[in-house]
C-alpha positions in Angstrom: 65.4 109.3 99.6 65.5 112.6 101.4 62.5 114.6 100.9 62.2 118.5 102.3 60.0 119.8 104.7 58.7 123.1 104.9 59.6 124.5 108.1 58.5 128.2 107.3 60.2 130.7 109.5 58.0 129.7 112.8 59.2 129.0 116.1 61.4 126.7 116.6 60.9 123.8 119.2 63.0 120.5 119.2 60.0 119.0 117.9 59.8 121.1 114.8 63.8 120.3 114.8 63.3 117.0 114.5 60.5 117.0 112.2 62.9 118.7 110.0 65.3 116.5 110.5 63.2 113.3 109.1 62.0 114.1 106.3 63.0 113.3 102.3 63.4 115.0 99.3 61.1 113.5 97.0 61.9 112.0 93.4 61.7 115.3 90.6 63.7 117.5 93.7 66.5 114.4 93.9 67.3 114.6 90.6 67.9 118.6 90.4 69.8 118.2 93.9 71.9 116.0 91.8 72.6 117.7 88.7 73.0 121.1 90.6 76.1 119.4 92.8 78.0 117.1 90.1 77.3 120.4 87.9 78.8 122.9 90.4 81.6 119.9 91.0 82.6 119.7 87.2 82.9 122.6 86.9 84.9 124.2 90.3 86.7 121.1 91.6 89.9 121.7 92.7 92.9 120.2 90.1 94.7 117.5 92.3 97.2 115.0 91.6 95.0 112.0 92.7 92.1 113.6 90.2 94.0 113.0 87.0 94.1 109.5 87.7 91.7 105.7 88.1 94.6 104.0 89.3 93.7 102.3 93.1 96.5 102.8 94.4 97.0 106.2 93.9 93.8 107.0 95.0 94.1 104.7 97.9 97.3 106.5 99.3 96.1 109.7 98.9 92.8 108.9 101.1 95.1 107.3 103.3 97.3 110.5 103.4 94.4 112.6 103.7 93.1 111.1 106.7 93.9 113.6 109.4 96.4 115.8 107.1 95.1 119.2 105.2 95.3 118.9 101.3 97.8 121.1 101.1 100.6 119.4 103.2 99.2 116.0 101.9 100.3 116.7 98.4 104.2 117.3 98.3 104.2 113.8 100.7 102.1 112.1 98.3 104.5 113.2 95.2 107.4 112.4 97.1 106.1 109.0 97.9 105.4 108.3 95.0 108.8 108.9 93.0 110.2 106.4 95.9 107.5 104.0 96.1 105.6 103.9 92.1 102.9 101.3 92.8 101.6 98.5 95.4 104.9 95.8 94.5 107.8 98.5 95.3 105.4 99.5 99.0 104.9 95.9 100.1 109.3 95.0 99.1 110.2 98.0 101.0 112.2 98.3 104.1 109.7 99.5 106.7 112.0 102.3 108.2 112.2 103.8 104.3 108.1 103.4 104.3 108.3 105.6 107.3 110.8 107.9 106.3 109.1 109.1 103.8 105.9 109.3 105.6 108.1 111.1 108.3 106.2 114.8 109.0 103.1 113.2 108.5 102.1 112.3 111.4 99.6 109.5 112.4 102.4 106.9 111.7 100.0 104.2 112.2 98.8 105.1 109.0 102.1 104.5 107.1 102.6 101.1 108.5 99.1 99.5 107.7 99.2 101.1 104.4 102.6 98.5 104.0 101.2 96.1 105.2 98.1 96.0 103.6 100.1 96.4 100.4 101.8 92.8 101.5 98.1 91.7 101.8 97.4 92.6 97.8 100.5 91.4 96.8 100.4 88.0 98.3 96.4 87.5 97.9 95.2 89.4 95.0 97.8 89.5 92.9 99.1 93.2 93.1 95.6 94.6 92.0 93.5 96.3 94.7 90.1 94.2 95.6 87.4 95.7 94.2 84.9 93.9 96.2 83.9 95.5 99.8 84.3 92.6 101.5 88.2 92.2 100.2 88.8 96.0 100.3 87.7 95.7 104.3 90.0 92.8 105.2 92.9 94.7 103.9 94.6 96.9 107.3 93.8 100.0 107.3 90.7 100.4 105.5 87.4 100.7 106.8 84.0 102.2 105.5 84.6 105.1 104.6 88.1 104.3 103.0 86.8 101.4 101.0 83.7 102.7 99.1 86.3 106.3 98.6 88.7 103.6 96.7 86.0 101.6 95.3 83.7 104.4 93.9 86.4 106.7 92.5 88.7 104.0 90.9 86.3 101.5 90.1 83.2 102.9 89.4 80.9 100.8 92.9 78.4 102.5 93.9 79.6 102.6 97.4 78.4 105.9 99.3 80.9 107.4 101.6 80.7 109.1 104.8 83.4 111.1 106.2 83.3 114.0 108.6 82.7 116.7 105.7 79.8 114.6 104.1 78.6 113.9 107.7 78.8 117.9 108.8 77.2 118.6 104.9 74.0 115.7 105.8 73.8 117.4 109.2 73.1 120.9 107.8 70.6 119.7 104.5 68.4 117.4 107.4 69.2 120.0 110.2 70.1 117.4 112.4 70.9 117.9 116.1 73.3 115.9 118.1 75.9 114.1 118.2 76.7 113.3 114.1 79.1 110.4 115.4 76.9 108.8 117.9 76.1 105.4 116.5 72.6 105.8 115.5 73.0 109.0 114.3 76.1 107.8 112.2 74.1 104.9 110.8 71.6 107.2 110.1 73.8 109.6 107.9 74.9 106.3 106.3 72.0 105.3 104.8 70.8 109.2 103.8 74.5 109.4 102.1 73.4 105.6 100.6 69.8 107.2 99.5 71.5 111.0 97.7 74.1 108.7 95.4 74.2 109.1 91.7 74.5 106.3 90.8 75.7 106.7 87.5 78.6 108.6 88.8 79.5 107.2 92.2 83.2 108.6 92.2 82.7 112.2 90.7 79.7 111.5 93.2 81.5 110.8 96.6 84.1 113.6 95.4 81.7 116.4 94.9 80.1 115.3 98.5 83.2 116.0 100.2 84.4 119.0 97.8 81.5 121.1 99.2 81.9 120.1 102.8 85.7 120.5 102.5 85.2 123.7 100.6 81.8 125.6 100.9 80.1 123.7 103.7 83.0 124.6 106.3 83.1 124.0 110.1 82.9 127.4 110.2 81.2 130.5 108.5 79.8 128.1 105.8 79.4 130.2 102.1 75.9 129.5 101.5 75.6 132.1 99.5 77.7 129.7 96.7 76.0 126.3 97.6 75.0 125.0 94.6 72.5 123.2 96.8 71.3 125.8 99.1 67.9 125.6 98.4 67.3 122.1 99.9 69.5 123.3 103.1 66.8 122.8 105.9 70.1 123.9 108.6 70.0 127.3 106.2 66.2 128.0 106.6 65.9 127.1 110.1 69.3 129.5 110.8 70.8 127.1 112.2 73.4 125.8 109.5 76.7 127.2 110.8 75.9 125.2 115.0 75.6 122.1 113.0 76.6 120.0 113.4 76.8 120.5 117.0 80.2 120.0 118.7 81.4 116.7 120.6 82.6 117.0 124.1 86.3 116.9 124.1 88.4 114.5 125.6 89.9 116.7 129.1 93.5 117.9 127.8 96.7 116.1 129.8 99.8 118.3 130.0 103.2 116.4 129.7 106.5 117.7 129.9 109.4 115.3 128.7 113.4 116.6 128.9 115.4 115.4 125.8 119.5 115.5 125.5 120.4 116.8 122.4 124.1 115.8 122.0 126.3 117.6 119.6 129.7 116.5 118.7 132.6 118.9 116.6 131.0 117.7 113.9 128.1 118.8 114.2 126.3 114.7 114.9 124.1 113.5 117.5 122.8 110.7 118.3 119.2 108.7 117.9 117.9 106.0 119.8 116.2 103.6 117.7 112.6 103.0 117.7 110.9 101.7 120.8 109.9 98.2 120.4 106.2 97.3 120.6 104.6 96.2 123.5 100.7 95.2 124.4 101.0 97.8 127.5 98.2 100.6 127.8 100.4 103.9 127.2 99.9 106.0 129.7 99.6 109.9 128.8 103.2 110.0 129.2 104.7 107.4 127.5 107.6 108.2 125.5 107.4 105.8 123.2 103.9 106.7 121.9 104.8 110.5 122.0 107.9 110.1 119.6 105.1 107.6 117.3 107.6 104.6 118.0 110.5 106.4 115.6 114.0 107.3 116.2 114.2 110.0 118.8 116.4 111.7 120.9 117.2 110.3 124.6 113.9 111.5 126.1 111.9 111.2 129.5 109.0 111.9 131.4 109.9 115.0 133.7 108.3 117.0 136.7 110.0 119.6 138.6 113.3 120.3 137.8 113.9 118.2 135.0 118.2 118.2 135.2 118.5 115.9 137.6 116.3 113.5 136.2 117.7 113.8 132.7 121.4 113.2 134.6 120.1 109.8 136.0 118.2 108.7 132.9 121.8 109.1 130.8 123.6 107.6 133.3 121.6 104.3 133.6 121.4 104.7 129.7 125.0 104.9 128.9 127.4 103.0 131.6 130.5 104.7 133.1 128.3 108.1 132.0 129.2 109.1 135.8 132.9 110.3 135.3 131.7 112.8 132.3 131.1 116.5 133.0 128.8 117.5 130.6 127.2 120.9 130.1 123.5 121.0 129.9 122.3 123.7 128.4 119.0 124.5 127.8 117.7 125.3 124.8 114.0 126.8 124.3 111.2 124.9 125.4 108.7 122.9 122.5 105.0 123.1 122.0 103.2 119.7 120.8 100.3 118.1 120.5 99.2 114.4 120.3 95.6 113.5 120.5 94.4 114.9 123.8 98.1 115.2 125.0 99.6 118.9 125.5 103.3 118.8 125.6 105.9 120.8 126.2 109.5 119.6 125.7 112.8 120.4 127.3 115.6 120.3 124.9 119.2 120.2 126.6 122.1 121.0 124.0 125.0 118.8 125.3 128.1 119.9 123.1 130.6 116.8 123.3 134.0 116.4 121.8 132.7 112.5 120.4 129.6 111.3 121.2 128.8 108.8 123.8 128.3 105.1 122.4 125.0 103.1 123.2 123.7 99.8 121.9 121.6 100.4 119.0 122.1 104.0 118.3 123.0 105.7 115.4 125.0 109.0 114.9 123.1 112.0 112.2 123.9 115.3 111.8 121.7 117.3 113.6 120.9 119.9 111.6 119.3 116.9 109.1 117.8 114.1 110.5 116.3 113.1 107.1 118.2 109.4 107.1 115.6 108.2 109.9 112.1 108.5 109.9 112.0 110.6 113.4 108.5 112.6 114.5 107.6 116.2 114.6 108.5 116.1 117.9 111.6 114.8 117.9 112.9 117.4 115.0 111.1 120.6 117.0 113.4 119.4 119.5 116.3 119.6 116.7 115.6 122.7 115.8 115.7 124.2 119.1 118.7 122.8 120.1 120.5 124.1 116.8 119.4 127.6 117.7 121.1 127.1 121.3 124.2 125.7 119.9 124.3 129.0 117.2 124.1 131.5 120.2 127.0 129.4 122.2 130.3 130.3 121.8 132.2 127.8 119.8 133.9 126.0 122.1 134.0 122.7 124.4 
């Protein structure tokens, strides 16, 4: 158990630091540490959807949804989902482009597709209901630690401690820890300090008010300590420390891509969507298409350096056969800002207003101003956008 240590307002050397950062609260101070948090949690919690409910999988798809994704753009995708896809049986029957369509704006895709199929996985080995053993809840894709004892804890009542990047940054800041928070040791570490602070009497409302104050009070930055229920035991707040902890990884170095994309646009007002790439066991490289448009429908896109026309010109006409007769118009449209991972891109839009639109193998024809019939990336509706807003300052011919 985590016992303070009286570090005084004296200098401090790493030594003292890590002095700090070893030591316990003792028995009597645990149990006020405790109260004070599932008190300040009953009491200020924020009211959301997947609060008012035990059932797993609700609570499983919103930690799913809310890996990566801010609450509040989590929670009309989570109530939207829902209305289409009600429980575990109506996920693991559905198509998997109307799984991803709905996830579509998301992001993280990956996400969507293991949440399926681990849905299969209950459906065909556990009968519909979610494991509640760890073991089970771990062989199912998708979930790891953290994910498991969130589902487990809050729907079933284990007393599974979870560590996420709020409850890490919040155990960094009460221990004053230095470092690297996701360096193995350190990791392990937090594990067994978040193992050691569980009520176990209330694992869920436990795990929940954990990751309330990180995700609320505790901040990345300018943390409120002056409404920390816990404050008092804060050994980052005494030392001064508390708002550099934990300290900050070293970045992956930032690659810039720029990709060209044709944007066709028939009197109609269609376009037209390649389908998604097909999966291969290939390292992407930085610029690989199909891992930048997440392996959804997308519009004719490429790679580009230099003057991206000519490319884009040979690309369509290996693409679409006899594409060497046309005389199309390409016209720019404004340039796209996106980011995946450790990827900076920016993407060329050309508008290419056709009288009918070209036919290719697989393809399908949407209107562009609503690509909401295929699950398409971010990227590929920024790239939409922009190319409606060329086509509206265009006059209206072809």
């Amino acid at each position: 158990m985590l016992r303070r240590y009286n570090c005084g307002s004296e200098f401090l050397s790493k030594l003292v630091v890590r002095e700090c950062a070893s030591t316990m609260l003792n028995g009597s101070e645990l149990g006020t540490f405790r109260k004070q948090l599932l008190g300040w949690f009953r009491q200020f919690r924020r009211d959301l959807p997947w609060r008012r409910t035990k059932d797993s999988y609700r609570i499983w798809l919103s930690e799913i949804m809310l890996q990566q994704t801010r609450v509040a753009a989590a929670i009309p995708y989570y109530e939207r989902f829902l209305e289409r896809f009600p429980d575990v049986h109506a996920l693991a029957a559905a198509p998997q482009e109307e799984v991803l369509r709905f996830w579509s704006g998301l992001g993280y895709y990956s996400r969507a597709r293991n949440l399926q199929k681990a849905a299969q996985q209950i459906v065909a080995n556990h009968g519909g209901q979610f494991p509640t053993q760890l073991k089970d809840a771990l062989g199912l894709s998708g979930i790891g630690n953290y994910t498991a004892s969130a589902i487990l804890s809050i729907a079933f009542g284990e007393k599974h401690a979870v560590l996420d990047g709020n409850v890490a940054r919040v155990l960094a800041r009460l221990r004053a820890i230095r470092g690297d928070v996701r360096d193995s040791q350190r990791w392990q570490g937090l594990q067994k300090n978040a193992d050691e602070l569980l009520e176990t009497d209330s694992p869920g409302d436990w795990n929940q008010a954990m990751m309330e104050l990180g995700a609320t009070l505790c901040t990345p930055k300018s943390p409120q300590c002056l409404l920390c229920p816990v404050a008092q035991f804060c050994e980052g707040r005494k030392l001064g420390i508390a708002e550099s902890l934990p300290e900050k990884r070293k970045k992956r170095a930032t690659v810039k891509v720029t990709l060209a994309s044709a944007v066709f646009a028939d009197d109609k007002g269609r376009t037209l969507l390649l389908p998604p790439p097909k999966n291969t066991k290939e390292k992407a490289a930085a610029d690989h298409v199909p891992t930048l448009v997440s392996r959804m429908w997308h519009f004719p896109t490429l790679p580009v350096t230099g003057e991206p026309t000519p490319n884009l010109i040979a690309f369509l006409q290996e693409m679409i056969p006899g594409v060497q007769s046309r005389k199309w118009k390409f016209l720019p449209a404004s340039r796209v800002r996106h980011a995946v991972t450790y990827r900076a891109i920016t993407v060329l839009p050309f508008l290419i207003e056709v009288k009918n639109l070209p036919r290719v193998p697989g393809a399908r024809q949407v209107p562009l101003a609503d690509l909401s019939s295929l699950p398409v990336s971010n990227l590929t509706r920024k790239a939409a956008r922009a190319a409606l807003v060329a086509a509206a300052s265009t006059p209206a011919k072809r």
